[in-house]
C-alpha positions as CSV (number, residue, x, y, z in Angstrom):
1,X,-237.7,-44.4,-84.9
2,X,-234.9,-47.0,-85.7
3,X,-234.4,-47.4,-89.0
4,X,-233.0,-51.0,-90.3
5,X,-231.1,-49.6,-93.0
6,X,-229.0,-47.1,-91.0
7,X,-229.1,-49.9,-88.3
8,X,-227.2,-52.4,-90.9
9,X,-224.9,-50.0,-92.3
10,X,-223.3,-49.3,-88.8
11,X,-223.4,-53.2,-88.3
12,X,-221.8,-53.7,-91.9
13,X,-218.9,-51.2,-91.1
14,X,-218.0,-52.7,-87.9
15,X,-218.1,-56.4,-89.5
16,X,-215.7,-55.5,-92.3
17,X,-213.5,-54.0,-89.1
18,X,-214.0,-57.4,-87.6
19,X,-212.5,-59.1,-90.8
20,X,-209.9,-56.6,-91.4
21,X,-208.2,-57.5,-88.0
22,X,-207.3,-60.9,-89.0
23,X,-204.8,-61.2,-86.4
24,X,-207.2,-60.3,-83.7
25,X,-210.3,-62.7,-85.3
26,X,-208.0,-65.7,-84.4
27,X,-207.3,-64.9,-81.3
28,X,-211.1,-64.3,-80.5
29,X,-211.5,-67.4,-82.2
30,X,-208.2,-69.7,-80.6
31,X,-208.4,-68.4,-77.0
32,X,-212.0,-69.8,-75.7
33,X,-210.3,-73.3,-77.3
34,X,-207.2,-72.8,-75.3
35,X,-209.1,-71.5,-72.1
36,X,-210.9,-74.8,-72.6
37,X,-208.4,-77.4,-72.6
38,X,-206.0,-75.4,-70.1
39,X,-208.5,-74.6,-67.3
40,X,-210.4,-78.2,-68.2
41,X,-207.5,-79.9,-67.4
42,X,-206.2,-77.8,-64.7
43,X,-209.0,-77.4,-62.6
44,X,-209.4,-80.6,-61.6
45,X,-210.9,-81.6,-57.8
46,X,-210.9,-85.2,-58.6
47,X,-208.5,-87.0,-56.2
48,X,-206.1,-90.1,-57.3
49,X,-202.9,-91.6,-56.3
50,X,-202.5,-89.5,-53.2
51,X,-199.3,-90.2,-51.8
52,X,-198.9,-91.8,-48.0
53,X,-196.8,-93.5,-46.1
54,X,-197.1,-97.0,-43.8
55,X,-195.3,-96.9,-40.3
56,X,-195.0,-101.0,-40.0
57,X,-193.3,-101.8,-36.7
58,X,-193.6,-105.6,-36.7
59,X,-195.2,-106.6,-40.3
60,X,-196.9,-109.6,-40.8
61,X,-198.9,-111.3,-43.1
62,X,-201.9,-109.6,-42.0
63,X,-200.4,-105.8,-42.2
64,X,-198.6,-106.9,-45.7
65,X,-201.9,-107.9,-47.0
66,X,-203.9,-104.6,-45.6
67,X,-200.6,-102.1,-47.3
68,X,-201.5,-104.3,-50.4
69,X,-205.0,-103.1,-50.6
70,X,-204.2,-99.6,-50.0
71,X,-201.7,-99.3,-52.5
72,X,-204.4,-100.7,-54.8
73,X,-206.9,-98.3,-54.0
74,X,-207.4,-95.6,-56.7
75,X,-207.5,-93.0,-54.6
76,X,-204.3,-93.3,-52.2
77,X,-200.7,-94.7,-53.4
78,X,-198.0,-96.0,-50.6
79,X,-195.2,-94.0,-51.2
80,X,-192.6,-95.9,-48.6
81,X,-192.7,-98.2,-45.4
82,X,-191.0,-96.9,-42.0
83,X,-190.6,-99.1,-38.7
84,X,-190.8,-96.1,-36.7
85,X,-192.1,-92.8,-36.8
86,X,-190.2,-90.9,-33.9
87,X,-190.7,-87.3,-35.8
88,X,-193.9,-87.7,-38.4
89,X,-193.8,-84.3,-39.1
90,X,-190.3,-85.4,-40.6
91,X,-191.2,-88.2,-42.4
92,X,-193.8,-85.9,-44.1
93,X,-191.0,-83.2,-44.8
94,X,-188.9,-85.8,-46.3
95,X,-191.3,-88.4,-48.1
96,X,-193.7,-85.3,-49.5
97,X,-196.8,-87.5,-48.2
98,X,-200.1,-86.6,-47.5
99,X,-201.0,-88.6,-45.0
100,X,-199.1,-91.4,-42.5
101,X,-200.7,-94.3,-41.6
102,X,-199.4,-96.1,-38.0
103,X,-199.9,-99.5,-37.5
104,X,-199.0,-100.6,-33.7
105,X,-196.5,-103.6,-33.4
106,X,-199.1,-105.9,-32.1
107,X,-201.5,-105.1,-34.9
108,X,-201.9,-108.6,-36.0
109,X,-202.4,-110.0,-32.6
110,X,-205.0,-107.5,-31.6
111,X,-207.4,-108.1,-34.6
112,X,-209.0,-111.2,-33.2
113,X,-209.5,-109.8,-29.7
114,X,-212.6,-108.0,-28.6
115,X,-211.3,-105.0,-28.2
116,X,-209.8,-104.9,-31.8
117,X,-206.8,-102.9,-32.7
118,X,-206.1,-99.5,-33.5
119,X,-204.7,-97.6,-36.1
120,X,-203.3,-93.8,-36.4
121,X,-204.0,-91.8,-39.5
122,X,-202.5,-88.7,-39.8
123,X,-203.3,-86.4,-42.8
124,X,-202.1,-83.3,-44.2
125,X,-203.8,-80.4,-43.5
126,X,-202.6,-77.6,-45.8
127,X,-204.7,-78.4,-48.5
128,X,-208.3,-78.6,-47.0
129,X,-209.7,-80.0,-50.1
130,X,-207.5,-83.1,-49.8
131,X,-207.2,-83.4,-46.4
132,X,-211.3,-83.6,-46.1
133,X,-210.9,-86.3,-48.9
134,X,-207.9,-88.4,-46.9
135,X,-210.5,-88.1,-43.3
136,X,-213.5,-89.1,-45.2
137,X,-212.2,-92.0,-46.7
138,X,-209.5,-93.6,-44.4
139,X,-211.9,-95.4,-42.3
140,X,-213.9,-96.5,-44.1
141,X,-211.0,-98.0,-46.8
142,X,-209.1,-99.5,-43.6
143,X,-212.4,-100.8,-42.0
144,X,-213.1,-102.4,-45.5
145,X,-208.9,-104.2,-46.2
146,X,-209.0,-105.3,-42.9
147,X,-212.1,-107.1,-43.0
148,X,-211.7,-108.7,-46.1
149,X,-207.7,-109.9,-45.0
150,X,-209.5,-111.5,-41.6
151,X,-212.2,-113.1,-43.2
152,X,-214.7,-111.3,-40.8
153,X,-218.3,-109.9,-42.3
154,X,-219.3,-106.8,-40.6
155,X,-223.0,-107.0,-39.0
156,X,-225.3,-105.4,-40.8
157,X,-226.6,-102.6,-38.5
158,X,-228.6,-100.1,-41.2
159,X,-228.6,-100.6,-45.0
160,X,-227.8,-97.4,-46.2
161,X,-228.2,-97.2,-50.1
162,X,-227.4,-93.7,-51.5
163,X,-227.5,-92.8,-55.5
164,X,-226.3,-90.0,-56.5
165,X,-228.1,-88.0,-59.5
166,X,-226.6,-85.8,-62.7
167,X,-223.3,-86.7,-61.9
168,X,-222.9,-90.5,-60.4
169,X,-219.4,-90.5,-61.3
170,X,-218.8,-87.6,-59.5
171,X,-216.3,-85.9,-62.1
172,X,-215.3,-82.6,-61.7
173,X,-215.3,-82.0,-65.6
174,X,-218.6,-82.1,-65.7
175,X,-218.7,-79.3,-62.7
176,X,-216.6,-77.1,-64.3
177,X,-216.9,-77.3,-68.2
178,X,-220.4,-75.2,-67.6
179,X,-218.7,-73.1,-65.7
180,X,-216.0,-72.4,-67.8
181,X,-218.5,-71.8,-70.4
182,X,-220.1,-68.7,-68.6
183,X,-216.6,-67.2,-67.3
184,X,-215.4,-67.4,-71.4
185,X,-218.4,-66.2,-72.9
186,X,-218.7,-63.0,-70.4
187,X,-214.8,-62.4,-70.4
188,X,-214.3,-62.2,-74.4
189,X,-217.8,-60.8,-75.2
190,X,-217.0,-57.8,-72.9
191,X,-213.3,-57.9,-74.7
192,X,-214.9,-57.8,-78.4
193,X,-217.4,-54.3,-77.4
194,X,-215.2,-52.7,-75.1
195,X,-212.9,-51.7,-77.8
196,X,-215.8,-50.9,-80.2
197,X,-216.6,-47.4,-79.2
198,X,-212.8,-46.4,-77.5
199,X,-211.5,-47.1,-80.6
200,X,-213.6,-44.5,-82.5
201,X,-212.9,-42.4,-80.1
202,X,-208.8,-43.1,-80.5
203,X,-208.5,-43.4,-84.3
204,X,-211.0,-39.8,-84.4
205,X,-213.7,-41.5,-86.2
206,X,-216.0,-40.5,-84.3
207,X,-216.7,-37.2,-85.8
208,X,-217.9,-39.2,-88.6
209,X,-220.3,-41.0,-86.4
210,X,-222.0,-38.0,-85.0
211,X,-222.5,-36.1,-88.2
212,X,-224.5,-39.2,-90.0
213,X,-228.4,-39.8,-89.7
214,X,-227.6,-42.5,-87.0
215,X,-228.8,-42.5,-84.0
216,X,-227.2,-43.5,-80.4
217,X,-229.6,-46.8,-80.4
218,X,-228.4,-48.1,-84.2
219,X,-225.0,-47.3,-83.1
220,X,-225.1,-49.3,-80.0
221,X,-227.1,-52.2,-81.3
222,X,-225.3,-52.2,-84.6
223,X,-222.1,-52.5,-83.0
224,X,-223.6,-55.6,-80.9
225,X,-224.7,-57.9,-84.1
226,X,-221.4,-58.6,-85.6
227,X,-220.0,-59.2,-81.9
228,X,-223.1,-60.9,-80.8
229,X,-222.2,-64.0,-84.1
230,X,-218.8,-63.6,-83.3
231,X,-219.4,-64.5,-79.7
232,X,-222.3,-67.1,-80.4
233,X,-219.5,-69.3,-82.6
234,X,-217.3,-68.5,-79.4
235,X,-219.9,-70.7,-77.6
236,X,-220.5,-73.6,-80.0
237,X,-216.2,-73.8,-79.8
238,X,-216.9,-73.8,-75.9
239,X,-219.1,-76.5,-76.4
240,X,-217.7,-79.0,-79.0
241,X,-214.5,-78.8,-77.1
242,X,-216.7,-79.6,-74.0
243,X,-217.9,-82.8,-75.9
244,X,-214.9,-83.8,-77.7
245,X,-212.4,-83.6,-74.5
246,X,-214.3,-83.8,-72.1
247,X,-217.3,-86.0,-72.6
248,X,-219.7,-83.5,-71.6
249,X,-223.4,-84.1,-72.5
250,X,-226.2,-81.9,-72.9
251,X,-228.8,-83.4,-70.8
252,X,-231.5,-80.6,-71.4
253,X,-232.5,-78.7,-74.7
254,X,-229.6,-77.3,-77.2
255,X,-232.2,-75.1,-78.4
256,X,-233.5,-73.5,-74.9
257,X,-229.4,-73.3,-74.0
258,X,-228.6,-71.9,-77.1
259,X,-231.4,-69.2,-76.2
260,X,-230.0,-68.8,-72.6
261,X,-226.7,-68.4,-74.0
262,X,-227.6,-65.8,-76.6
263,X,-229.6,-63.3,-73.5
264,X,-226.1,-64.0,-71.7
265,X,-223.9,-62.8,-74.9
266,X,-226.3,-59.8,-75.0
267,X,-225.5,-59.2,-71.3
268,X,-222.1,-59.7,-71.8
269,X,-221.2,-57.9,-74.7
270,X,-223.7,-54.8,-73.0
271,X,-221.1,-54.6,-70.6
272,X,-218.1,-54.1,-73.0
273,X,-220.8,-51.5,-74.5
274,X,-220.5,-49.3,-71.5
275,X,-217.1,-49.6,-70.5
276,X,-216.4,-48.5,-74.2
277,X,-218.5,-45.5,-73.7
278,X,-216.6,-44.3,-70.6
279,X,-212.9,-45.4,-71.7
280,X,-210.9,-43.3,-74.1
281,X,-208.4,-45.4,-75.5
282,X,-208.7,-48.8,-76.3
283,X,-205.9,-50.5,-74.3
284,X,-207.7,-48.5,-71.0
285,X,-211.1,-50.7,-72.3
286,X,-209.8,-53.7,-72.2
287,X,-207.9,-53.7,-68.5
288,X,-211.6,-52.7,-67.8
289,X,-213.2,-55.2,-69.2
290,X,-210.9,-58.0,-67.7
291,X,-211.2,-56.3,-64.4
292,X,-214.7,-56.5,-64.2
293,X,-215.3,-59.7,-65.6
294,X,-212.7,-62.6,-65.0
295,X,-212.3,-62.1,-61.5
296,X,-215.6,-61.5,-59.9
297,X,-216.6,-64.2,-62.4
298,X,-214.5,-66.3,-61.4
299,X,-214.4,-66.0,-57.4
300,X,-217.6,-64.6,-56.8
301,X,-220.4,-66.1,-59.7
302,X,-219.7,-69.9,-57.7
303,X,-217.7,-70.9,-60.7
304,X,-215.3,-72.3,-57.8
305,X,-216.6,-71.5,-54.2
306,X,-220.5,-72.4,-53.6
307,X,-222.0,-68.8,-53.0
308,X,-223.8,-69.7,-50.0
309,X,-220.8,-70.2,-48.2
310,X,-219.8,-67.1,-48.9
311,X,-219.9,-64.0,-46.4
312,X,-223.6,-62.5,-46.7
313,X,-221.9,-58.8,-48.1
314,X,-220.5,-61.1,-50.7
315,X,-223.2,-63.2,-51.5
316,X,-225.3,-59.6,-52.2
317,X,-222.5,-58.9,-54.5
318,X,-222.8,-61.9,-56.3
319,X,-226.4,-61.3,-56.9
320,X,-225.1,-58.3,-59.3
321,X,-222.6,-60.6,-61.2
322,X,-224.4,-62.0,-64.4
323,X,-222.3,-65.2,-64.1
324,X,-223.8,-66.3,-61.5
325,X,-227.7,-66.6,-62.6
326,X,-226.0,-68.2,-65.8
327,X,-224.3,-70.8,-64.0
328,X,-227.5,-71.6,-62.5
329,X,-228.9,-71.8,-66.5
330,X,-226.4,-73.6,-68.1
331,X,-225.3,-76.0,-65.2
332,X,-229.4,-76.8,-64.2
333,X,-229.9,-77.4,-68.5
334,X,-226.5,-79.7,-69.1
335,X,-226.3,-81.5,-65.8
336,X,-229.9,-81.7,-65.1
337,X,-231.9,-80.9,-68.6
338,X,-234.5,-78.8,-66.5
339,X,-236.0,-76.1,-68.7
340,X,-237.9,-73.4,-68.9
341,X,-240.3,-73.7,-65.7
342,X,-237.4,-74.4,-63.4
343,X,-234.7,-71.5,-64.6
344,X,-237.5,-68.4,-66.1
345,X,-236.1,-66.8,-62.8
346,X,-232.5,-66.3,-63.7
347,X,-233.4,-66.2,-67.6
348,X,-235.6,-62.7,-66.2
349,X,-232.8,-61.5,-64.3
350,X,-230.1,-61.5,-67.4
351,X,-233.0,-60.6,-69.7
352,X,-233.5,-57.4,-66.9
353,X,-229.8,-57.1,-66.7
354,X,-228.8,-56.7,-70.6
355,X,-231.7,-54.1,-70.8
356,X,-230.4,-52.2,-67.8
357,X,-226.6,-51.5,-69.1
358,X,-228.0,-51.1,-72.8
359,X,-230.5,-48.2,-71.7
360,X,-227.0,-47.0,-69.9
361,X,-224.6,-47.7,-72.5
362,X,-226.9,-45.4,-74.8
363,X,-227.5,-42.8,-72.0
364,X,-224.3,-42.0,-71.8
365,X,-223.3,-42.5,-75.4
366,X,-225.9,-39.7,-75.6
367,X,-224.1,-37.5,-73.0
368,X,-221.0,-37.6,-75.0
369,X,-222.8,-36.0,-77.9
């Protein structure tokens, strides 16, 4: 039977560790922050000021007035005016545009004829993201300038109202704070216990270990607690930074996310629990425990890319990664503030998941002795 005493002890011992190591508690305790602020920033899908340029044979009033609106747009920026486009693919190398708009020389004149007049947009296609943004939005921004510079009202054909929900203004901080969230908690959680074990094992303390009352279950979930705080005020960092910087808002229940997070931790630092058991040294832990946590987490989890656009081998594998039912959690609880009848599916499958590498962990903690 576990025994709390014994079960403290071991989790004493490995908190004074933890405090010892100053150098490597502000790290654990500076990095999540960093992560924050440089991945918050950096990944950032919202579009602005694209660059593109105006092919303006003949200008008029009429084609002055339409460049006017389109250079104050939010979302595109005229970077120059040509008369002629001979070579656009040129004019792209040398004005680093994204997209060239071509006005013909009798623009102005053919607005008011029935027909109407046409206009060339070519966009960049390297970066699909923009390039999706530039198509989707030119005619509809073009349709719109010239309109209002002619003094025409479209006919109403279909009044088409669409709201969008969670996230009507569509920032991508708001997408990928609660993702950043999981891929931080799962990356330094699996950091902090896959050292714990290797590193008896390196500095040959581990005699010590297997000669006391304890048992392979206190050690294990002994070495967990200090981790499992350390990691939890990991997570409230995550969060305040998410707040202060970025204006994100917890639409759901702290308390039930809280919760979520804590099974996650558990997952998480279960993880770093096994990889410890099978490493021998300590630096051979941790390339383990980055490997098999940032980037699955990150490419695979739908941190980034939706997972059901994924390749169906891929989309099995992502079923395995942890990050991805707690993406559902945390995104479905902060974006959405859904709760416990919507997301028990997920919560199941981490809850399953940390008991599954735990019993493991202490299997083969067990073999060893």
């Amino acid at each position: 039977m576990m025994s709390r005493a014994r079960l403290m002890t071991i989790a004493r011992k490995e908190m004074r560790h933890i405090f010892r190591d100053w150098q490597t508690l502000v790290v654990v305790l500076i990095m999540p922050v960093m992560m924050m602020f440089l991945y918050g920033y950096a990944l950032n899908a919202d579009a602005k000021n694209i660059p593109v340029l105006l092919e303006m044979p003949s200008p008029g009033p009429e084609t002055r007035a339409i460049a006017a609106k389109i250079d104050a747009s939010p979302l595109l920026a005229v970077a120059g005016y040509v008369e002629a486009a001979s070579d656009p693919a040129e004019l792209f190398k040398m004005y680093q545009v994204r997209a060239l708009f071509r006005f013909p020389p009798g623009f102005a004149r053919d607005l008011r004829r029935p027909g109407g007049a046409r206009v060339q947009v070519l966009v960049d296609g390297s970066d699909p993201n923009l390039g999706t943004i530039l198509r989707n939005a030119a005619d509809p921004l073009l349709l719109g300038a010239t309109l209002d510079v002619i003094g025409v009202k479209q006919p109403r054909v279909l009044d088409l109202r669409t709201l969008i929900l969670y996230n009507p203004e569509q920032r991508s901080a708001l997408f990928f704070v609660p993702g950043l969230m999981a891929v931080i908690l799962l990356m330094i959680s699996a950091l902090l216990t896959s050292v714990a074990i290797a590193r008896e094992k390196e500095l040959g303390t581990m005699g010590q270990l297997l000669v006391s009352p304890l048992r392979p279950l206190e050690i294990i979930i002994g070495k967990i607690l200090p981790y499992l705080l350390l990691a939890a005020i990991d997570g409230f960092l995550v969060m305040a930074v998410g707040r202060i910087a970025f204006g994100v808002r917890i639409a759901g229940s702290t308390g039930f996310l809280a919760l979520c997070s804590l099974v996650y931790i558990f997952v998480a630092l279960s993880i770093g629990l096994l990889i410890s058991t099978i490493a021998k040294r300590q630096q051979h832990a941790m390339f383990m425990a980055l490997g098999a946590t940032l980037m699955p987490t990150v490419l695979l989890s739908g941190f980034i890319f939706p997972v059901i656009s994924m390749p169906i081998p891929l989309q099995v594998l992502s079923r395995i990664i942890p990050a991805t039912y707690f993406l559902d959690i945390v995104r479905g609880i902060i974006l959405k503030g859904v709760g416990l009848p919507e997301l028990w599916k997920p919560l199941l499958v981490l809850v399953g998941e940390g008991a599954l590498l735990t019993a493991i962990a202490i299997r083969k903690f067990k073999v060893k002795l």
